[in-house]
C-alpha positions in Angstrom: -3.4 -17.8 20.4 -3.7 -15.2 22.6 -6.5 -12.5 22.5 -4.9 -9.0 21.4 -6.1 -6.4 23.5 -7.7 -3.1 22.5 -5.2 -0.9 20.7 -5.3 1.7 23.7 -3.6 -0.9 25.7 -1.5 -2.2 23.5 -0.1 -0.8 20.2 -1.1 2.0 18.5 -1.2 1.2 14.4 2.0 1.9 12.3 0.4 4.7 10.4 2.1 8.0 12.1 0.1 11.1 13.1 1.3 14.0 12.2 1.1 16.7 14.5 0.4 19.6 12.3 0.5 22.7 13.3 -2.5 23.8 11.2 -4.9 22.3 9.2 -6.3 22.8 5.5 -8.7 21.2 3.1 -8.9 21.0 -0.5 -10.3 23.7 -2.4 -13.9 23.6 -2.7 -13.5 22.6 -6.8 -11.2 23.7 -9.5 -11.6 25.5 -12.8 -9.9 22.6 -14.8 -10.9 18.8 -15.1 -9.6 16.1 -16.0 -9.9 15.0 -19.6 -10.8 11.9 -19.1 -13.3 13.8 -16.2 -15.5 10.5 -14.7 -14.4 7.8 -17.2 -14.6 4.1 -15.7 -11.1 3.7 -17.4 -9.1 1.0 -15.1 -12.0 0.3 -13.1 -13.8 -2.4 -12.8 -18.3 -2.4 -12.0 -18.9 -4.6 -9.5 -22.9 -5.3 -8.8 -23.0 -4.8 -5.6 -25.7 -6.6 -3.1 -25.3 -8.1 0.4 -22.4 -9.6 1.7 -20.4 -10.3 4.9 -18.7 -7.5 6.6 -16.5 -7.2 9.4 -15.1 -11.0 11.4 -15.6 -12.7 14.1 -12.1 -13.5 14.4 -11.3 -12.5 18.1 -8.0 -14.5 17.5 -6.7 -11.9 15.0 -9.0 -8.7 15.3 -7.8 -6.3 17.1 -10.6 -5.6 19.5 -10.6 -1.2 19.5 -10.6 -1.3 15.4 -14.3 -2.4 15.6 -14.0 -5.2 13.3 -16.1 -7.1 14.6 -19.3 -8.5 14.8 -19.9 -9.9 11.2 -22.9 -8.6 9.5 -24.8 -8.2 6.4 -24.2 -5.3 4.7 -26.3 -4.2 1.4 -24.4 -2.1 -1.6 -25.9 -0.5 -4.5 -23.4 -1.4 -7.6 -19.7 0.8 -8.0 -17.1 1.1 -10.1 -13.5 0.6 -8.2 -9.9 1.5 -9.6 -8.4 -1.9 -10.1 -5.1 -0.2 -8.8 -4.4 2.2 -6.0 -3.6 5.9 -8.1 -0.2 6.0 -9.3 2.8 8.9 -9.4 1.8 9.1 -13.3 -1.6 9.6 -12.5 -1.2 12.2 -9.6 1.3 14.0 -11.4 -1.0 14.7 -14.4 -3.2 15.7 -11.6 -0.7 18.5 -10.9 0.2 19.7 -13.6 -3.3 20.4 -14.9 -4.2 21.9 -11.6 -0.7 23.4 -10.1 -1.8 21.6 -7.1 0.3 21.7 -4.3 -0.1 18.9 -1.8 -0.5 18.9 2.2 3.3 17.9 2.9 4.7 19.9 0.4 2.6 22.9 2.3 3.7 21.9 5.5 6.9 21.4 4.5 7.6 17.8 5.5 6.2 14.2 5.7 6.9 11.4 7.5 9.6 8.6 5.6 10.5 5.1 7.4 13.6 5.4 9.2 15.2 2.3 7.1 14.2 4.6 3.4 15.7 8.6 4.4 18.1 9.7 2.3 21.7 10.8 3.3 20.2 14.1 1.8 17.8 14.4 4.3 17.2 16.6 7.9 14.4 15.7 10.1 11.6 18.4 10.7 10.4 20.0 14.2 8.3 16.9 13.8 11.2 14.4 14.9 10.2 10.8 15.2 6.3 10.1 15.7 5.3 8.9 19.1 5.0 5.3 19.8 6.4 4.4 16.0 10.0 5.1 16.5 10.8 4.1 13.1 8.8 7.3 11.3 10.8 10.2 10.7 9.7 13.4 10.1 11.3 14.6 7.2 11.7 18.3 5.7 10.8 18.4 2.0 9.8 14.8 1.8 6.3 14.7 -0.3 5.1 12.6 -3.1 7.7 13.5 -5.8 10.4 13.3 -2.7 9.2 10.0 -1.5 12.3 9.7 0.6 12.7 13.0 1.5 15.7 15.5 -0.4 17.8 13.8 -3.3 15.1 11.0 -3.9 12.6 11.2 -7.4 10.1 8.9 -8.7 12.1 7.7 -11.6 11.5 4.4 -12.5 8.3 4.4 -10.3 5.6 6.2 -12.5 3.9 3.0 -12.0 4.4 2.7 -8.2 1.3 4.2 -5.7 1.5 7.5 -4.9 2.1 7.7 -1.2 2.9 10.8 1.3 -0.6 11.4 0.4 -3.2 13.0 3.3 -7.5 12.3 2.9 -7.7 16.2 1.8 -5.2 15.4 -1.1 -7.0 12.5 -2.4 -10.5 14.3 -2.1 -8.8 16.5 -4.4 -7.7 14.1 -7.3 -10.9 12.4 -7.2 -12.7 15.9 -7.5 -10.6 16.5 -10.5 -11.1 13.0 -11.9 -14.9 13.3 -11.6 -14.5 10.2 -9.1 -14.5 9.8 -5.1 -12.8 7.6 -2.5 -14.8 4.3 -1.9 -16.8 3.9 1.0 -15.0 1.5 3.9 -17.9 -1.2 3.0 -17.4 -0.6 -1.0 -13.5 -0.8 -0.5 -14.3 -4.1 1.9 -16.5 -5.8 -0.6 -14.4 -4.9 -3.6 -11.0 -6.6 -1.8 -13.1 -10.1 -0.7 -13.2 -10.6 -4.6 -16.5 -12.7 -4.0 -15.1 -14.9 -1.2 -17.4 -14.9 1.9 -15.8 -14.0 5.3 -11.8 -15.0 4.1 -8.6 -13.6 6.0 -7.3 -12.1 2.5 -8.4 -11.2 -1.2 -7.1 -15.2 -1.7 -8.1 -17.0 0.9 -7.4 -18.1 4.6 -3.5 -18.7 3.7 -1.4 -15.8 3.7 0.7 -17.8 1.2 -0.7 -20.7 -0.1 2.3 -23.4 -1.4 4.8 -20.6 -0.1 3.6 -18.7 -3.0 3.2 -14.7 -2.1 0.6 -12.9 -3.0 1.1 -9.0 -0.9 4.0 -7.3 -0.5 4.1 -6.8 3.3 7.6 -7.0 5.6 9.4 -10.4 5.7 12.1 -10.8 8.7 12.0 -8.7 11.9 10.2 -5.8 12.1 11.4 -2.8 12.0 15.0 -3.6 11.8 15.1 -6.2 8.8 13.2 -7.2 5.8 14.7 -10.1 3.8 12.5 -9.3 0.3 11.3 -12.5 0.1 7.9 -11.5 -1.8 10.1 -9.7 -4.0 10.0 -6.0 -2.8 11.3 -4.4 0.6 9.7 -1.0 -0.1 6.7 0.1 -2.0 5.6 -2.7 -5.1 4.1 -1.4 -8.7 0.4 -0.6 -8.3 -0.1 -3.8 -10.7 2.0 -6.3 -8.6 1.1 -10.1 -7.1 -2.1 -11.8 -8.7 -5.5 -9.9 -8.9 -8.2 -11.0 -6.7 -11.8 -12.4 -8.3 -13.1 -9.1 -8.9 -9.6 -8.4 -11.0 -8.2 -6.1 -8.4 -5.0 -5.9 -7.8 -2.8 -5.0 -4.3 -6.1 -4.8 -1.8 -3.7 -6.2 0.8 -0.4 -4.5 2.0 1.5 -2.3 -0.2 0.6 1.0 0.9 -2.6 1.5 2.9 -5.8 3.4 0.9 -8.0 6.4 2.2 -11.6 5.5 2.4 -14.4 8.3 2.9 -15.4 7.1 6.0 -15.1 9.0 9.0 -13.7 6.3 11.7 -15.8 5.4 14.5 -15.0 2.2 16.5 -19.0 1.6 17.2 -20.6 3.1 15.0 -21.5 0.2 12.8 -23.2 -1.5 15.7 -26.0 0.9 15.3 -25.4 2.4 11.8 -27.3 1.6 8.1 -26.7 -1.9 6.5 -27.6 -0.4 3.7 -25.0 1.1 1.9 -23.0 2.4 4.9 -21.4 5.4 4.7 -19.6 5.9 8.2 -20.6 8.5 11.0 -21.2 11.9 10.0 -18.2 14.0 11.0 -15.3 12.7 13.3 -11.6 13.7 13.9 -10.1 11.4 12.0 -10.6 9.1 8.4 -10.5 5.2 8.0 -7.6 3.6 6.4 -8.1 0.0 5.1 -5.2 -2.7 2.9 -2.5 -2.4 5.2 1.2 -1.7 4.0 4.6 -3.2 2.8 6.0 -2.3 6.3 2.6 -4.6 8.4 4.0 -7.7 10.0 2.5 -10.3 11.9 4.7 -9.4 15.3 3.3 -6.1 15.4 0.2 -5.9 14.0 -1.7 -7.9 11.3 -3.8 -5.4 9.9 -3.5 -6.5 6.1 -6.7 -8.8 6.6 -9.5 -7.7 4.5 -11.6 -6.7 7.5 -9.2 -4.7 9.5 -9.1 -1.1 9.4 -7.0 1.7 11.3 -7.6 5.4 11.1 -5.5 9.0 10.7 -6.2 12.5 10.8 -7.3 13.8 7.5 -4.0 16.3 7.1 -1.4 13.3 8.1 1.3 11.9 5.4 3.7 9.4 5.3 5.6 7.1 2.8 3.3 4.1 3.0 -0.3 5.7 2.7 -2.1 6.3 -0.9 -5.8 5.8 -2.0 -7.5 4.6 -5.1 -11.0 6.0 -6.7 -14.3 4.6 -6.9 -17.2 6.0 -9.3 -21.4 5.5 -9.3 -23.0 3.9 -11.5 -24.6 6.3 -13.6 -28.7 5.1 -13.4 
């Protein structure tokens, strides 16, 4: 197999920049909390200790990511959602709070070409550079996944997507949580395997049995379904990994805390890494339904992308993590 070379030469990742013409943050903390404000609820403690971050793999790692080298990494034990944050969940988050989310402030997101709705007029924004098949969308937002005329019914139980870094620092703010770091989120999707491809193993589908909903058929044009979804997959789908977490590959990628740096972990802590300490943009780890092997193979446990913190689109969500209280 051919190396891949680094992303500046070849592809860029299919998460869409948006080119914003202002930025915000969340607020600095809100008058309300959750009532259920730093309960371990749906998470699951993991103990923590060393294990093997990052691959060797120069067949499949994609060279300006900065998975590689492989080394031994050292985490104090965390609590992790076993499912990425839902519509449900988000949506009690708003109506406690009145929140108003980045896209719904900016006044469009980005929605897959192959998912707009006949409703629907593309922003200033027009299709994101390099990844024809994101359209920017006016009104689309997390209760408009697909832009005017779409809803969330029958998908309280689905991730909540068109969601930017600032609007998941928020919820987890509100939940008396925080997003995990890139090494907790790594560690917590290996399930206990040492240096595997996925949460399962080396096979992406052992005995043609699935277990992610990524795209099946020819990307970006066709997806057959053949894992069972061809758009965003309940927050509970496929089989859980060995730490009982579910969907840590593909389905819609998750936020981590991390400023992204592609060398800074040469140099950085082993010891309960946290990322640089500022940078432009935030790291992005899981992959979606919409990866595919002929364009990139980013839903392998050690692969990571990156976006800036204000960008949303239909295939991006995040799920919390909690200390464990001493």
């Amino acid at each position: 197999m051919a190396l891949p070379l680094s992303l500046s030469e070849t592809k860029p990742c299919c998460a869409p920049h948006a080119p914003r013409e202002s930025s915000s943050a969340p607020p600095e903390e809100f008058a309300e909390r959750s009532p259920h404000f730093g309960d371990t609820r749906g998470m699951v403690r993991l103990s923590g200790g060393e294990f093997l971050m990052g691959t060797d793999r120069a067949d499949l790692a994609w060279l300006g990511d900065g998975e590689t080298p492989v080394r031994a990494v050292t985490l104090k034990p965390f609590f992790i959602a076993q499912c990425a944050t839902t519509n449900a969940e988000f949506q009690e988050f708003v109506s406690a709070t009145n929140y108003i989310s980045e896209a719904e402030k900016f006044g469009w997101s980005y929605v897959f070409h192959k998912e707009v709705t006949a409703k629907a007029k593309r922003s200033t924004a027009g299709v994101a550079a390099g990844t024809e098949w994101w359209i920017g969308v006016e009104g689309a937002c997390w209760k408009r996944p697909e832009g005017p005329g779409s809803n969330l019914k029958k998908r309280e139980d689905h991730p909540v997507v068109h969601i930017s870094w600032h609007d998941a620092a928020a919820y987890c703010q509100w939940a008396g949580q925080r997003l995990p770091s890139e090494a907790e989120w790594e560690f917590a999707a290996r399930g206990g395997l040492a240096q595997k491809l996925y949460p399962w193993g080396d096979e992406l589908a052992p005995g043609g049995r699935h277990f992610c909903n990524i795209w099946q058929g020819k990307f970006p044009t066709f997806n057959s379904g053949a894992d069972g979804f061809t758009s965003r997959a309940p927050a509970k789908s496929f089989a859980a990994n060995g730490y009982n977490l579910y969907n840590m590959s593909g389905n819609v990628w998750e936020w981590c805390a991390d400023w992204f740096s592609p060398t800074y972990h040469l140099s950085g802590p082993r010891d309960n890494p946290s990322g640089p300490g500022s940078g432009e943009t935030k790291l992005m780890k899981g992959g979606s339904y919409l990866c595919h092997v002929s364009y990139c193979n980013r839903y392998r446990v050690a692969a990571r992308t990156f976006n800036t913190p204000d960008s949303t689109s239909g295939h991006c969500g995040f799920r919390c993590a909690r200390d464990v209280e001493k």
